[in-house]
VONU-185525 format. One line per 4 residues: number of its first residue (from 1); for each residue x, y, z of C-alpha. Coordinates in pm, 1 decimal. Layout:
N
NUM) X,Y,Z ~ ...
//
This chain:
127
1) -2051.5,-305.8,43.4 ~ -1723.1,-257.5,251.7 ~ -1563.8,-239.3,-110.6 ~ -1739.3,43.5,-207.9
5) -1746.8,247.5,58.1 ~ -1348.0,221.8,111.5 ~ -1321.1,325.8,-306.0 ~ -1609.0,606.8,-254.4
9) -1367.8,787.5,40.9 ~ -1048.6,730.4,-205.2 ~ -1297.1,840.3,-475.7 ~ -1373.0,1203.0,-312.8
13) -1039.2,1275.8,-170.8 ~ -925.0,1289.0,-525.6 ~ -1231.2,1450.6,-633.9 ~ -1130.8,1705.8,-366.6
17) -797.8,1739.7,-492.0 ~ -934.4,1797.0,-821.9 ~ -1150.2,2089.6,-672.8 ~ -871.8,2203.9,-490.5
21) -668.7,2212.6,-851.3 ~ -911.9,2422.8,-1007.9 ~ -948.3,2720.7,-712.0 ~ -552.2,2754.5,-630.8
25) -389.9,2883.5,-941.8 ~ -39.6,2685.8,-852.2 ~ 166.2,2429.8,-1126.6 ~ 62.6,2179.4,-906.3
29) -93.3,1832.8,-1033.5 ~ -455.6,1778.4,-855.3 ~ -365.9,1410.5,-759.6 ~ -100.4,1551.3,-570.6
33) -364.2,1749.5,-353.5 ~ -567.9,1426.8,-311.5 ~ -236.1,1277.6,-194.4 ~ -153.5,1546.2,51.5
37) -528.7,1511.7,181.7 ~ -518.6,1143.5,212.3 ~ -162.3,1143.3,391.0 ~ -298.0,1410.5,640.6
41) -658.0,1267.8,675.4 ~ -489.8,902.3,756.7 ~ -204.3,1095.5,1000.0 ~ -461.1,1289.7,1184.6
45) -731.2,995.7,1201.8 ~ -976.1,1199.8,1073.5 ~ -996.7,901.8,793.0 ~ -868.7,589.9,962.8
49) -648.4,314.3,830.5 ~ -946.2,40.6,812.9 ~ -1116.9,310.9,617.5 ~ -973.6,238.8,291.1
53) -699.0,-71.7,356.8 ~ -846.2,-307.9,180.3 ~ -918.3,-113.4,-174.1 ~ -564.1,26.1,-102.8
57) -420.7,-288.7,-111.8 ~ -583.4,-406.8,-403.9 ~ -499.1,-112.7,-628.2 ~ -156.2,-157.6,-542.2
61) -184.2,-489.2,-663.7 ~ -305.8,-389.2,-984.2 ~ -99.1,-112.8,-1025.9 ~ 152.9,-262.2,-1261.5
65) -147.4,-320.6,-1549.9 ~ -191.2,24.0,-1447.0 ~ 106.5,136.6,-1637.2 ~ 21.5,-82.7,-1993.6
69) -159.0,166.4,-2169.7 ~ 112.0,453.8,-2133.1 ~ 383.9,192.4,-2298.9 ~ 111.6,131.3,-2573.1
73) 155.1,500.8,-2605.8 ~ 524.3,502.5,-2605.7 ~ 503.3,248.6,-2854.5 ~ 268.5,419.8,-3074.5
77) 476.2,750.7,-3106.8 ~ 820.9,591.1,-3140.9 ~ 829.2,771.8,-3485.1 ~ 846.4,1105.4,-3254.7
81) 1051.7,940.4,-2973.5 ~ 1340.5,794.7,-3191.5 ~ 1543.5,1167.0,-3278.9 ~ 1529.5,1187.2,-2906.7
85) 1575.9,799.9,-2772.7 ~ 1906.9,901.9,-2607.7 ~ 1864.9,1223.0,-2394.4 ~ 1461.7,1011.8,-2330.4
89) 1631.3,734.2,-2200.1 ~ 1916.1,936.2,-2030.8 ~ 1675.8,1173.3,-1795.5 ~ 1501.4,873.2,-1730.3
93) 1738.1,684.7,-1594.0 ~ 1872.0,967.3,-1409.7 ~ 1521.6,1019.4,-1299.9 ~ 1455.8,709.5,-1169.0
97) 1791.1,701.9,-948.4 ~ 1693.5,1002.3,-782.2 ~ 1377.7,903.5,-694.7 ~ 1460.6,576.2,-582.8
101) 1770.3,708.0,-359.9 ~ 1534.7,948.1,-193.8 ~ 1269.4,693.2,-132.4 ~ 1539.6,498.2,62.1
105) 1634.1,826.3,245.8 ~ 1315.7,944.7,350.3 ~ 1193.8,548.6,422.0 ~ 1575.0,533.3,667.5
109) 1467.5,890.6,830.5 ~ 1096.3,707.1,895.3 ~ 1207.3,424.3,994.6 ~ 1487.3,535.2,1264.5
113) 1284.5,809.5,1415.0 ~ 966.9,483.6,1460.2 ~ 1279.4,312.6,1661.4 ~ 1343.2,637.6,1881.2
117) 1000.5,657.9,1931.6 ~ 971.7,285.7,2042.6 ~ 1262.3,330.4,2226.0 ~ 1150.5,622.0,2457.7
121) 809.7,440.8,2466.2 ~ 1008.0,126.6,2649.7 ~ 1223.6,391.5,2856.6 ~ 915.9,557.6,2995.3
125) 697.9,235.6,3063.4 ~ 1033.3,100.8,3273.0 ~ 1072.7,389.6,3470.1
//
């Protein structure tokens, strides 16, 4: 029952995102709104951690079969993909580089400002 109650809150944040999608004319994706609710429902502890850990966990487990049927796709339109298999291949490399140097960026920047805050969380319990 835990199970399903964790996936039900994951379930209507992105439902919420979806509603959020459809009232705010903006380019912007709806699972990116259910992100952005999640990440400030978990930071503000309105929806805590134990909440939805354990269904969290497991979906990023699965995640990788997650990504088989859009390579079936690929596969399936590589008549349309071939004129284009260099500049496809190209951005997505590219792609991918950025996104994995920011990752490490913004994953340094949280890291060394949770060791500042430890550290001036030792400094004032010593004084």
């Amino acid at each position: 029952m835990k199970h399903i109650r964790q996936f039900g809150i994951i379930l209507l944040i992105s439902l919420t995102g979806e509603v959020i999608h459809l009232l705010v004319p903006l380019p912007v994706p709806a699972s990116i709104y259910g992100l952005i609710l999640m990440l400030i429902g978990l930071n503000t502890r309105l929806i805590p951690l134990e909440a939805v850990e354990d269904v969290s966990n497991f979906l990023l487990e699965i995640m990788p079969m997650l990504f088989i049927p859009p390579a079936v796709g690929l596969l399936d339109s590589w008549g349309a993909l071939r004129p284009i298999l260099l500049p496809f291949l190209l951005i997505t490399f590219i792609s991918t580089f950025i996104v994995m140097v920011m990752t490490g960026k913004v994953t340094q920047f949280f890291i060394e400002s949770d060791k500042k805050k430890e550290g001036n969380d030792h400094e004032s319990y010593n004084q």
